[in-house]
PyMOL Python script that loads the backbone (N, CA, C, O; Angstrom):
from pymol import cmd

cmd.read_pdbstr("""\
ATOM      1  N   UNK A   1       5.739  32.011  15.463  1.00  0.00           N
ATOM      2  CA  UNK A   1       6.263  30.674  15.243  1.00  0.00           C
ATOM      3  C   UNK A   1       6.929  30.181  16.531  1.00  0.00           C
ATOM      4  O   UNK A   1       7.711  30.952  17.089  1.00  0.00           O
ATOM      5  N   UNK A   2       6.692  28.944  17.070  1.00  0.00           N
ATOM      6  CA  UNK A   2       7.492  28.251  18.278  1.00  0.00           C
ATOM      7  C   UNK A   2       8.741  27.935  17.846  1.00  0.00           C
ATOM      8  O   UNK A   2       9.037  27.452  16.753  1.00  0.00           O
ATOM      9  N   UNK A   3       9.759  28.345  19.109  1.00  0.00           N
ATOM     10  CA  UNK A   3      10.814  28.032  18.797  1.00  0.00           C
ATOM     11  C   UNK A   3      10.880  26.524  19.346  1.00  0.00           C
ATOM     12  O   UNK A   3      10.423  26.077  20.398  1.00  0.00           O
ATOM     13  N   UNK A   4      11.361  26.081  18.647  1.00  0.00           N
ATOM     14  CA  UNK A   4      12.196  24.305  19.086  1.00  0.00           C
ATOM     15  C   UNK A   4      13.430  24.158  18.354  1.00  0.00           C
ATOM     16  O   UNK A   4      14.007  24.958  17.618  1.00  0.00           O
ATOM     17  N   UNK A   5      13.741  22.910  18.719  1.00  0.00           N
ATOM     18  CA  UNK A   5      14.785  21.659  18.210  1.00  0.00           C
ATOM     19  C   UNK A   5      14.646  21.308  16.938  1.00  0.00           C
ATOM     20  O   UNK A   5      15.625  21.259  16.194  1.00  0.00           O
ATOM     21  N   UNK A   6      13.127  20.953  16.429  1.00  0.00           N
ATOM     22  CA  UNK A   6      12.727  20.494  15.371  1.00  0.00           C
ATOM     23  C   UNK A   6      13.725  20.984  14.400  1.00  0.00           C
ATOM     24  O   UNK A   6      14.432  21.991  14.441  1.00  0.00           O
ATOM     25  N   UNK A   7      13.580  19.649  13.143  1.00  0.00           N
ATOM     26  CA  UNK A   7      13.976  20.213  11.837  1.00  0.00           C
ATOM     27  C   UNK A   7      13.416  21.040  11.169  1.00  0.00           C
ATOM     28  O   UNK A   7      12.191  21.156  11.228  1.00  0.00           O
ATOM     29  N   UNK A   8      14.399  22.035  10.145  1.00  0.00           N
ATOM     30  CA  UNK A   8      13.700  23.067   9.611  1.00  0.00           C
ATOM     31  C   UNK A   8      12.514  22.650   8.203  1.00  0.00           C
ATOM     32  O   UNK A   8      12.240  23.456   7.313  1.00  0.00           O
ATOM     33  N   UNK A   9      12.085  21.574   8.271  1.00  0.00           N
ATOM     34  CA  UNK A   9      10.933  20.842   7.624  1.00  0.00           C
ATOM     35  C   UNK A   9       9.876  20.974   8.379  1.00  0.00           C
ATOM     36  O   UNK A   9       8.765  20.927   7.853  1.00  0.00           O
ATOM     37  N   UNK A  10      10.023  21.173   9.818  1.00  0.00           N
ATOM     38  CA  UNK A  10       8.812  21.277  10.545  1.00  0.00           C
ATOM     39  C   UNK A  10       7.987  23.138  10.720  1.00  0.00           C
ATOM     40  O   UNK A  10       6.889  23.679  10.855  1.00  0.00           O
ATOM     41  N   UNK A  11       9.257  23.421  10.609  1.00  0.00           N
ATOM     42  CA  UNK A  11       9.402  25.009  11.014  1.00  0.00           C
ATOM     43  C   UNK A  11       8.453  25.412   9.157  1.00  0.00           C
ATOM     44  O   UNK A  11       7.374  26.005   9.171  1.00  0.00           O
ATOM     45  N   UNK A  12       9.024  25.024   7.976  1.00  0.00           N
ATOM     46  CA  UNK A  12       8.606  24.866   7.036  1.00  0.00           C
ATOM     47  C   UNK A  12       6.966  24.828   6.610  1.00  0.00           C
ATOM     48  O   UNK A  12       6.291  25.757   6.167  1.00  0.00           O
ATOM     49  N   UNK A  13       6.659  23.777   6.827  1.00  0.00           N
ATOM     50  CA  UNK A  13       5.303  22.973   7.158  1.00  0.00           C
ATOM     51  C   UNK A  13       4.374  23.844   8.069  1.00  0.00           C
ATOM     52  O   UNK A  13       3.173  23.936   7.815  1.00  0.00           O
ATOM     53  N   UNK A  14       4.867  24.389   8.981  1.00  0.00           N
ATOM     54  CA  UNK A  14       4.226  25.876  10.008  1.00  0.00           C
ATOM     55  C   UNK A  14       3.742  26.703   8.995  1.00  0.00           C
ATOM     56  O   UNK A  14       2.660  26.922   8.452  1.00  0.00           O
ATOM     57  N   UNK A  15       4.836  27.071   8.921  1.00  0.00           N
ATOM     58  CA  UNK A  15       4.906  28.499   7.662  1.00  0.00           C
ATOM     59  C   UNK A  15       4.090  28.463   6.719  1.00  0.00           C
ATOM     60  O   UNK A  15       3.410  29.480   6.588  1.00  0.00           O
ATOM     61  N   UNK A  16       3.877  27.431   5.832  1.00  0.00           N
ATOM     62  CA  UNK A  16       3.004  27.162   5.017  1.00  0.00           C
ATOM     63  C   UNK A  16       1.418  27.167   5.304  1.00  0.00           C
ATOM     64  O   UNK A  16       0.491  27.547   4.588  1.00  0.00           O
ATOM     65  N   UNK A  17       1.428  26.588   6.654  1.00  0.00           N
ATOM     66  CA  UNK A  17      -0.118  26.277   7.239  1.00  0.00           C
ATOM     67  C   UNK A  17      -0.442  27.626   7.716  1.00  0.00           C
ATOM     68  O   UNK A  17      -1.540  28.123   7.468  1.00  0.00           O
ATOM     69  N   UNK A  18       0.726  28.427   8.588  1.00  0.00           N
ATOM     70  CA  UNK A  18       0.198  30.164   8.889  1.00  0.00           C
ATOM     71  C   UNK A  18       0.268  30.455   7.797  1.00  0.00           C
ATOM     72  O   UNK A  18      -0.933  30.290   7.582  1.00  0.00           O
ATOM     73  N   UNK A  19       0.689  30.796   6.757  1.00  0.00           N
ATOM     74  CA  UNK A  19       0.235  31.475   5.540  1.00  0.00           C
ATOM     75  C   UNK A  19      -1.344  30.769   4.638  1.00  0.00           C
ATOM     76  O   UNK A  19      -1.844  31.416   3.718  1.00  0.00           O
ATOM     77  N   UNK A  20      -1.743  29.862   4.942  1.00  0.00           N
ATOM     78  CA  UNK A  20      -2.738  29.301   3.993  1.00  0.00           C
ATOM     79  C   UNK A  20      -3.709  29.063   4.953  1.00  0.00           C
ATOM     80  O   UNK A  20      -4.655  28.494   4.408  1.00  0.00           O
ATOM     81  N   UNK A  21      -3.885  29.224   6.020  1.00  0.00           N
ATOM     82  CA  UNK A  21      -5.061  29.407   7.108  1.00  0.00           C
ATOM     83  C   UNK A  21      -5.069  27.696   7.366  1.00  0.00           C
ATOM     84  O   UNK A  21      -6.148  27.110   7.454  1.00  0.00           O
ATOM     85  N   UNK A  22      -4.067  27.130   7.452  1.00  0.00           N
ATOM     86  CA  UNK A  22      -4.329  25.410   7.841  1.00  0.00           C
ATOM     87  C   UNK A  22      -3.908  25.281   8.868  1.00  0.00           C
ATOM     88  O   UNK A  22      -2.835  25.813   9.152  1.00  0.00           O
ATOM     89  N   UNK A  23      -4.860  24.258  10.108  1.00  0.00           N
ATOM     90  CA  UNK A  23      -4.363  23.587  11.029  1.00  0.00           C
ATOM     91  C   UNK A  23      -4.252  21.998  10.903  1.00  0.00           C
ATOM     92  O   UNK A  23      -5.238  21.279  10.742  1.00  0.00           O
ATOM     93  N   UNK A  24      -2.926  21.528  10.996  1.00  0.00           N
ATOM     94  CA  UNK A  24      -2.649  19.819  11.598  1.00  0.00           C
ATOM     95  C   UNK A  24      -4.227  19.506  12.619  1.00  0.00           C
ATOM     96  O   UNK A  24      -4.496  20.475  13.329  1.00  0.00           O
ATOM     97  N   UNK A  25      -4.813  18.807  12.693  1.00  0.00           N
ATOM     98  CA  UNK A  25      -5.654  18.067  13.543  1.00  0.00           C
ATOM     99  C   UNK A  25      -5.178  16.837  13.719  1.00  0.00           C
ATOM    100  O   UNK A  25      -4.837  16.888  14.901  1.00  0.00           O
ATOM    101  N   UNK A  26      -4.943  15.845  13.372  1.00  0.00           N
ATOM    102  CA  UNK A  26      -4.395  14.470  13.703  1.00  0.00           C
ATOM    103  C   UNK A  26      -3.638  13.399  12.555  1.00  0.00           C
ATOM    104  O   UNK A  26      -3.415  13.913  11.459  1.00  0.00           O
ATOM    105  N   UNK A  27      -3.293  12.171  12.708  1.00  0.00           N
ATOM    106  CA  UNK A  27      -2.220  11.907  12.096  1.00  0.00           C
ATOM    107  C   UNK A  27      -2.743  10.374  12.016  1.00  0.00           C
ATOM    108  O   UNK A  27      -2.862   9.776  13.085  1.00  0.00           O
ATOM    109  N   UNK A  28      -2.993   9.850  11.068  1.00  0.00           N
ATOM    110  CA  UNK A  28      -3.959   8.292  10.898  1.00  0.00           C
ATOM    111  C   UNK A  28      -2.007   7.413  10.482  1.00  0.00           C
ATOM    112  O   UNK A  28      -1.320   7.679   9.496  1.00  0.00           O
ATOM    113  N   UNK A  29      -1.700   6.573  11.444  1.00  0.00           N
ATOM    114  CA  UNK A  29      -0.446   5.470  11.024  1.00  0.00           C
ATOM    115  C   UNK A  29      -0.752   4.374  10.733  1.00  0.00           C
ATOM    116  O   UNK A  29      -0.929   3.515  11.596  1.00  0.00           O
ATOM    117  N   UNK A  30      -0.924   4.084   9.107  1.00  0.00           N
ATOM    118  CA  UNK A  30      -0.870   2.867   8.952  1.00  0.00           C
ATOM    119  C   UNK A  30       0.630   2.113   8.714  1.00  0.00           C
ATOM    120  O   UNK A  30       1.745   2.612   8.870  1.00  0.00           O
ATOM    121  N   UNK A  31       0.272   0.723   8.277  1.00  0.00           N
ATOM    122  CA  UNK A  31       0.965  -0.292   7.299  1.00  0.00           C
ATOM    123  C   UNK A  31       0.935  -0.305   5.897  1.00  0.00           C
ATOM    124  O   UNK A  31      -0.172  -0.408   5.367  1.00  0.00           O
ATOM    125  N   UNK A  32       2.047  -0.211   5.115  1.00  0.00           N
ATOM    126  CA  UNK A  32       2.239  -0.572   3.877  1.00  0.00           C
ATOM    127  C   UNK A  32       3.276  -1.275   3.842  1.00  0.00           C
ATOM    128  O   UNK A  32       4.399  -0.898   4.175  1.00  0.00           O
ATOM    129  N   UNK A  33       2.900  -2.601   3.341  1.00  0.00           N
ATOM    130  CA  UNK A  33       4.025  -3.405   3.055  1.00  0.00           C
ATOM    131  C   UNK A  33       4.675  -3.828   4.440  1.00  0.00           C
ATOM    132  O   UNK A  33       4.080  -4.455   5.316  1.00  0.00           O
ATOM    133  N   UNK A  34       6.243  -3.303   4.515  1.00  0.00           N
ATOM    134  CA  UNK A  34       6.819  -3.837   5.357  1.00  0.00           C
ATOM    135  C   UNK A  34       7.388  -2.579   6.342  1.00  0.00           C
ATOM    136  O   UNK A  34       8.152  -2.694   7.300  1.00  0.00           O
ATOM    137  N   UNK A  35       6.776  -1.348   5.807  1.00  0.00           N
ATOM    138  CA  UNK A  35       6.964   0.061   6.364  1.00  0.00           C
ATOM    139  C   UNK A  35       5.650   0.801   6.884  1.00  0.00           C
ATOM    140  O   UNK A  35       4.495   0.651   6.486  1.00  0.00           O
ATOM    141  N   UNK A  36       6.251   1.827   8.103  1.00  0.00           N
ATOM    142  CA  UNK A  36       5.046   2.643   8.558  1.00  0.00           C
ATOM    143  C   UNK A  36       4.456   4.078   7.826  1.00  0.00           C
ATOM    144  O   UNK A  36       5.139   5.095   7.699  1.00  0.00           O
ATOM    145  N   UNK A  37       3.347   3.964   7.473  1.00  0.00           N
ATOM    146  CA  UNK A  37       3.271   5.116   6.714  1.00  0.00           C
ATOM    147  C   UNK A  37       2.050   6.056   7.227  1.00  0.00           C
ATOM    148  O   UNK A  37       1.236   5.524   7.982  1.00  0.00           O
ATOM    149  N   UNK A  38       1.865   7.410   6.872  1.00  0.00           N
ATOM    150  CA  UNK A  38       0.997   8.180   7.760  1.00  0.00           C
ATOM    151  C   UNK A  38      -0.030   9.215   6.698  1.00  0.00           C
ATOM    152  O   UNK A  38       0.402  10.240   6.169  1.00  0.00           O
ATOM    153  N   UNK A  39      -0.968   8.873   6.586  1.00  0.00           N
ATOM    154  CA  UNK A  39      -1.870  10.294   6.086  1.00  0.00           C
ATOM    155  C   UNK A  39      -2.163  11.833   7.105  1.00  0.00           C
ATOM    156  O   UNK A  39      -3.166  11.598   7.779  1.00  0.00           O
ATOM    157  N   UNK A  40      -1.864  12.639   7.280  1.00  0.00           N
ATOM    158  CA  UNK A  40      -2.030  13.476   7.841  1.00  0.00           C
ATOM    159  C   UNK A  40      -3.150  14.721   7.227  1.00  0.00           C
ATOM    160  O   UNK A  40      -3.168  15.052   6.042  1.00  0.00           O
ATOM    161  N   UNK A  41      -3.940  15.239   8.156  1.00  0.00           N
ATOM    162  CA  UNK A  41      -5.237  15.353   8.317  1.00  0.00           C
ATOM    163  C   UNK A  41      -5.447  17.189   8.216  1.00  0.00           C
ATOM    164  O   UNK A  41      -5.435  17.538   9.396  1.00  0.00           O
ATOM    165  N   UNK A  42      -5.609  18.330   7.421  1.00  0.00           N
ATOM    166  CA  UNK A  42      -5.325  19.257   7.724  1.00  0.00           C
ATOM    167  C   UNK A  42      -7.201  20.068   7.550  1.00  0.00           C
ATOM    168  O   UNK A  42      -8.015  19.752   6.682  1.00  0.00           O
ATOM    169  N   UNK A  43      -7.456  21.323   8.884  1.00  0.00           N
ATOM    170  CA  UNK A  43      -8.482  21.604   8.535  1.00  0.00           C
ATOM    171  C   UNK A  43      -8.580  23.293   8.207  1.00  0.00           C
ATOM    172  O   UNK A  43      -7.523  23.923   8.209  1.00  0.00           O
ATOM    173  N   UNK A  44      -9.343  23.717   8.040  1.00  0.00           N
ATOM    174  CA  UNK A  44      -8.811  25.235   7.463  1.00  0.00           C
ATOM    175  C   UNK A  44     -10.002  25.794   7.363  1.00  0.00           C
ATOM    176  O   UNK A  44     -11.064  25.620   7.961  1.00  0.00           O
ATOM    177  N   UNK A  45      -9.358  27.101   5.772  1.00  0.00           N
ATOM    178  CA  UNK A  45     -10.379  27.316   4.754  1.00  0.00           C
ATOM    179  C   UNK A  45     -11.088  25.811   4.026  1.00  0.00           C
ATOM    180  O   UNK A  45     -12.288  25.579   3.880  1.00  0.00           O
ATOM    181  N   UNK A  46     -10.148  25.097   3.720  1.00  0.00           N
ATOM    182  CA  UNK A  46     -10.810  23.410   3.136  1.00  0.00           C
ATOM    183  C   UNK A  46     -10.111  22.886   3.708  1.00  0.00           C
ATOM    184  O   UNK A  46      -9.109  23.311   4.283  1.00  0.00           O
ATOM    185  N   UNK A  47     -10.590  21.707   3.636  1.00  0.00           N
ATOM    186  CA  UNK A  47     -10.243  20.343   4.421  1.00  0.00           C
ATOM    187  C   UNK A  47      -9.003  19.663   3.652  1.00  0.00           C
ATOM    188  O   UNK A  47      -9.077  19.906   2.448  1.00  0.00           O
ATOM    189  N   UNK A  48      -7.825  18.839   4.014  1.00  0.00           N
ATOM    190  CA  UNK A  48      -6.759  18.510   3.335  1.00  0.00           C
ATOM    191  C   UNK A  48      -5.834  17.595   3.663  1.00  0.00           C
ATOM    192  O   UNK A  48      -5.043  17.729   4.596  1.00  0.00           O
ATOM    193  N   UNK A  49      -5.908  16.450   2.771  1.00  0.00           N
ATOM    194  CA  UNK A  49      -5.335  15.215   3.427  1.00  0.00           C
ATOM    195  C   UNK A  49      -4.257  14.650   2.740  1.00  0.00           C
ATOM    196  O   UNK A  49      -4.245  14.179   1.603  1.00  0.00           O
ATOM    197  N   UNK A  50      -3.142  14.771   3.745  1.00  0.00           N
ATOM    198  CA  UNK A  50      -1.281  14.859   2.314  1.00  0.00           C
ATOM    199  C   UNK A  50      -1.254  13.028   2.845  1.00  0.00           C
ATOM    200  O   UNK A  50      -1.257  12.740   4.042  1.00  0.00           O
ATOM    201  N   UNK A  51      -1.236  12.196   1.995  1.00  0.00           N
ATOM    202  CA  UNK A  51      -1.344  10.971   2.321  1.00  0.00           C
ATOM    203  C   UNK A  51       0.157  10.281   1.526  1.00  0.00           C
ATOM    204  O   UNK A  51       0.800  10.590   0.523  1.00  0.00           O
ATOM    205  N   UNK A  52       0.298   9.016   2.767  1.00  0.00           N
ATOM    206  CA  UNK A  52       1.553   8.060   2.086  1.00  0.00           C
ATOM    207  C   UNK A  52       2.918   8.915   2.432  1.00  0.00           C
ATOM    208  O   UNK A  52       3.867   8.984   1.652  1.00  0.00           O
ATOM    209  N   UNK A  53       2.882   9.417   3.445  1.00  0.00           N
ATOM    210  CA  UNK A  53       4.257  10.191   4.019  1.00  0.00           C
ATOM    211  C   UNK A  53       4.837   9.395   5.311  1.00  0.00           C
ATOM    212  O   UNK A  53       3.962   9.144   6.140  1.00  0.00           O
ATOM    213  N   UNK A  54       5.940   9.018   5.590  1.00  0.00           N
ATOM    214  CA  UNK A  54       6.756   8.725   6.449  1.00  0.00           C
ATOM    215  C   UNK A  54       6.534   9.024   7.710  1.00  0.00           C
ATOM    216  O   UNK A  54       6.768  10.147   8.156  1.00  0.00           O
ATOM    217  N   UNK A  55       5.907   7.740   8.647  1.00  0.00           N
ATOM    218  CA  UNK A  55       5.444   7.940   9.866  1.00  0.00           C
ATOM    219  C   UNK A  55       6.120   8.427  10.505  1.00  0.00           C
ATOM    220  O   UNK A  55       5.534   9.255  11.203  1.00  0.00           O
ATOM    221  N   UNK A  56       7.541   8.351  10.748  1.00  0.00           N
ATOM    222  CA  UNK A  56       8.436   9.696  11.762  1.00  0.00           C
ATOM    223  C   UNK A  56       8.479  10.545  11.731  1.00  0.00           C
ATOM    224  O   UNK A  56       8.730  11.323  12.651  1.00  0.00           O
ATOM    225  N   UNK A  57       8.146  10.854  10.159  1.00  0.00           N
ATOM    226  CA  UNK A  57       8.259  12.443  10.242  1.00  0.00           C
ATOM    227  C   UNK A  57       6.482  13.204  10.528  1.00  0.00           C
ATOM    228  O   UNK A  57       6.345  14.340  10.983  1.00  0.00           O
ATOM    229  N   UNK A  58       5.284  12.289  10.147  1.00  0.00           N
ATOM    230  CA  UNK A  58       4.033  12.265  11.046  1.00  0.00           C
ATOM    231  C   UNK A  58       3.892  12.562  12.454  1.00  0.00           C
ATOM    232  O   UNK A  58       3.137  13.427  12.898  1.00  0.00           O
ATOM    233  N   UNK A  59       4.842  11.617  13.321  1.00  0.00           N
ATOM    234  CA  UNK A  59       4.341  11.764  14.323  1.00  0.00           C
ATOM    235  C   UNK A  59       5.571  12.686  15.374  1.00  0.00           C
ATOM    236  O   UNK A  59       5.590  12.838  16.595  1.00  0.00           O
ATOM    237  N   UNK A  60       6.621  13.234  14.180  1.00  0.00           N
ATOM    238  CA  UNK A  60       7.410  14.219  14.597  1.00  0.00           C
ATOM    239  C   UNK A  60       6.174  15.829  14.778  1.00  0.00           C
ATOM    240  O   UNK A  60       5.990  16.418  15.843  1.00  0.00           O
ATOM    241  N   UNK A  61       5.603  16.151  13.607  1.00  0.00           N
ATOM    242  CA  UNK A  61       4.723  16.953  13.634  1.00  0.00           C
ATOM    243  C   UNK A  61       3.735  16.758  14.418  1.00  0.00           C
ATOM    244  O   UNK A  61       3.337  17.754  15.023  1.00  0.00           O
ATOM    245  N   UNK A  62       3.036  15.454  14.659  1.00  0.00           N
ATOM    246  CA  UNK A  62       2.105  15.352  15.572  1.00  0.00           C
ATOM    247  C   UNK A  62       2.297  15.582  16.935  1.00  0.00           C
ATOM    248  O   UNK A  62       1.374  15.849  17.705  1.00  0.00           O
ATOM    249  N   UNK A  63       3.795  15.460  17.345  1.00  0.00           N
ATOM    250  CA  UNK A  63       4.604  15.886  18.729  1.00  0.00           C
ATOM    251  C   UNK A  63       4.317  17.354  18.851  1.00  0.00           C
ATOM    252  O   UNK A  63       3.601  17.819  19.738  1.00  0.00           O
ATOM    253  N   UNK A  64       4.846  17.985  18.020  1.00  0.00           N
ATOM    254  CA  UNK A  64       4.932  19.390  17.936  1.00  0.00           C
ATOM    255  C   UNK A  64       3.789  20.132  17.709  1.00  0.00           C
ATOM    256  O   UNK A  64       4.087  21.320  17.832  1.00  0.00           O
ATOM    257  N   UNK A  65       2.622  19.992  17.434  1.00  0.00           N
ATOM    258  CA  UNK A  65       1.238  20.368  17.587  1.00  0.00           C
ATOM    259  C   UNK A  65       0.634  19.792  18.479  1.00  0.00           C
ATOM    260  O   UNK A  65      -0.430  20.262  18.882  1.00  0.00           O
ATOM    261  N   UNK A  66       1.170  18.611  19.020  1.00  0.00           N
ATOM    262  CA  UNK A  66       0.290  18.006  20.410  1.00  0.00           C
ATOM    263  C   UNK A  66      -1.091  17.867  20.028  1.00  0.00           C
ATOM    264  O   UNK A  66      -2.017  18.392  20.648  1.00  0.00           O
ATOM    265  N   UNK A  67      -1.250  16.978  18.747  1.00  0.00           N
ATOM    266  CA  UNK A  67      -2.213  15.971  18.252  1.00  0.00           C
ATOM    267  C   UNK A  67      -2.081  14.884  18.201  1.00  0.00           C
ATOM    268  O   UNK A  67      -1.024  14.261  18.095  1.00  0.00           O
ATOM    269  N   UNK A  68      -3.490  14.366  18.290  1.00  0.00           N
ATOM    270  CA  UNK A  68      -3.602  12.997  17.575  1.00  0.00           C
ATOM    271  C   UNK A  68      -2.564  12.139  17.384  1.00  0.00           C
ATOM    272  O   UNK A  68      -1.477  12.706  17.488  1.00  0.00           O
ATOM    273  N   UNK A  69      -2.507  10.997  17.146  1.00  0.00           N
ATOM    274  CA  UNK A  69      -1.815  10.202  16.744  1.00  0.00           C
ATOM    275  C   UNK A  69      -2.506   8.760  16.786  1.00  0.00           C
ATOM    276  O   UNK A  69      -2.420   8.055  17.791  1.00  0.00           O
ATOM    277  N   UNK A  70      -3.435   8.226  15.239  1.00  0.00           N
ATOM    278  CA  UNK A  70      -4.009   7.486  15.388  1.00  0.00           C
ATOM    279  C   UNK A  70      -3.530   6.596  14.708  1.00  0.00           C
ATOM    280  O   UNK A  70      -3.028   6.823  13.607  1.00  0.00           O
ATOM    281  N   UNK A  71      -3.613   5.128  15.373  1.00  0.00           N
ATOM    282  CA  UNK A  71      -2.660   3.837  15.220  1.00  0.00           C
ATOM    283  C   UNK A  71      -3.904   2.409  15.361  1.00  0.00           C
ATOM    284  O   UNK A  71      -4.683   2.060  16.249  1.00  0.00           O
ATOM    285  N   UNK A  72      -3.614   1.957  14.176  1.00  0.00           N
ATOM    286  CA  UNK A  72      -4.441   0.548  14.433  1.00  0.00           C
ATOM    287  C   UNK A  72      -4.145  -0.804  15.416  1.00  0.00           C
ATOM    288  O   UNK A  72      -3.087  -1.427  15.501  1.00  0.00           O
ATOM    289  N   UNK A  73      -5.114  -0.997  15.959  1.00  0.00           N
ATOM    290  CA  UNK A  73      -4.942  -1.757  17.047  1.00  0.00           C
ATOM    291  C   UNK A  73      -4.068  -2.610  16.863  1.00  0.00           C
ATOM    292  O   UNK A  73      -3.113  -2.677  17.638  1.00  0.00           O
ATOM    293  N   UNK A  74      -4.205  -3.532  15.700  1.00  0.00           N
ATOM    294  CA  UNK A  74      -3.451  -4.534  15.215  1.00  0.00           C
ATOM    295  C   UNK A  74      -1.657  -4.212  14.483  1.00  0.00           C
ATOM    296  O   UNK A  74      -0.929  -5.022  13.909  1.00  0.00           O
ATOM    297  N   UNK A  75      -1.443  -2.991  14.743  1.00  0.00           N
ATOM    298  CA  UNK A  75       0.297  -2.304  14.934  1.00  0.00           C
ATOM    299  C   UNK A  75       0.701  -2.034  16.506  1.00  0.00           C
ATOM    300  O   UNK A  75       1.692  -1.654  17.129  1.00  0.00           O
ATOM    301  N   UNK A  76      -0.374  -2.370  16.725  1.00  0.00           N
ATOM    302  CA  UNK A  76      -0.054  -2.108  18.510  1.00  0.00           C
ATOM    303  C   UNK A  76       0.063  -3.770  18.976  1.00  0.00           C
ATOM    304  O   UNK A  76       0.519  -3.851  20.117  1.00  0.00           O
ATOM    305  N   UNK A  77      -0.132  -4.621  18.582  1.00  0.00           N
ATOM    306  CA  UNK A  77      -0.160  -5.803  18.678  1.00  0.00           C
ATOM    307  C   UNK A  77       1.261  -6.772  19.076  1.00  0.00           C
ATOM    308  O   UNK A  77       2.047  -6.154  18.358  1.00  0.00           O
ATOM    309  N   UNK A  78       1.991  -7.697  19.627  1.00  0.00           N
ATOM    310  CA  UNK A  78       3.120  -8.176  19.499  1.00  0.00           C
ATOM    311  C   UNK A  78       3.182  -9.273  18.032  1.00  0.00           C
ATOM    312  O   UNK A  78       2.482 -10.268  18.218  1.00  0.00           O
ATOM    313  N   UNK A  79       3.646  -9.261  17.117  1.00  0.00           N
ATOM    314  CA  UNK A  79       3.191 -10.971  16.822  1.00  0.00           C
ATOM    315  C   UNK A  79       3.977 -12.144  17.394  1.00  0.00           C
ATOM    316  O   UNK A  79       5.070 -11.941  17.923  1.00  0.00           O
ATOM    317  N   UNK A  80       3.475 -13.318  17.306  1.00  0.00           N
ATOM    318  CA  UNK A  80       4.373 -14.452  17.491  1.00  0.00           C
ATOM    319  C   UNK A  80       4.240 -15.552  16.609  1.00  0.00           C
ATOM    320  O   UNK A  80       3.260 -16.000  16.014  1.00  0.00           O
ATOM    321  N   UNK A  81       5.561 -15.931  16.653  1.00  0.00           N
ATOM    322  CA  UNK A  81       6.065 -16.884  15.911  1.00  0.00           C
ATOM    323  C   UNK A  81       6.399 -17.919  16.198  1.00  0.00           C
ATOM    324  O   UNK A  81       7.280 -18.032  17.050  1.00  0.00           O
ATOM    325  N   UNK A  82       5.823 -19.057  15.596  1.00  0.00           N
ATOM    326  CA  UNK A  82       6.009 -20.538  15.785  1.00  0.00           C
ATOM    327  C   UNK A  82       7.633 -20.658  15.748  1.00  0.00           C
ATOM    328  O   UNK A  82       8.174 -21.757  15.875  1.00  0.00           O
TER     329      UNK A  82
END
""", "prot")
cmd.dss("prot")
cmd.show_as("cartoon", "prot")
cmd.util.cbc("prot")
cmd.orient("prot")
């Protein structure tokens, strides 16, 4: 296990994936509503997708595996207002 800073949710989330043969591959950030939200992408023994989880804590894990981090063009966007 890597040692870091991280919260022990991340250290957690490890543990679980070394015990069940899963790797993080990447991290899809959408929009819902008026909040950022993240499906995250796991590949293994089967394939496994934990969806509608809290983009900070997404792309906290996506830091710490040094994946992916996929974002729609149009959240990358400024808007403007009349």
């Amino acid at each position: 296990m890597k040692e870091s800073l991280y919260p022990q949710s991340i250290k957690m989330i490890e543990e679980i994936c070394e015990e069940n043969e899963l790797i993080l591959v990447k991290v899809k950030i959408y929009e819902s509503g008026e909040v950022l939200r993240a499906n995250l992408y796991f590949t293994g023994k089967k394939d496994l997708v934990l969806r509608n989880y809290r983009a900070s804590d997404a792309m906290a894990l996506a830091s710490y595996y040094t994946i992916p981090i996929l974002v729609r063009k149009n959240l990358l966007k400024e808007t403007m207002e009349a």
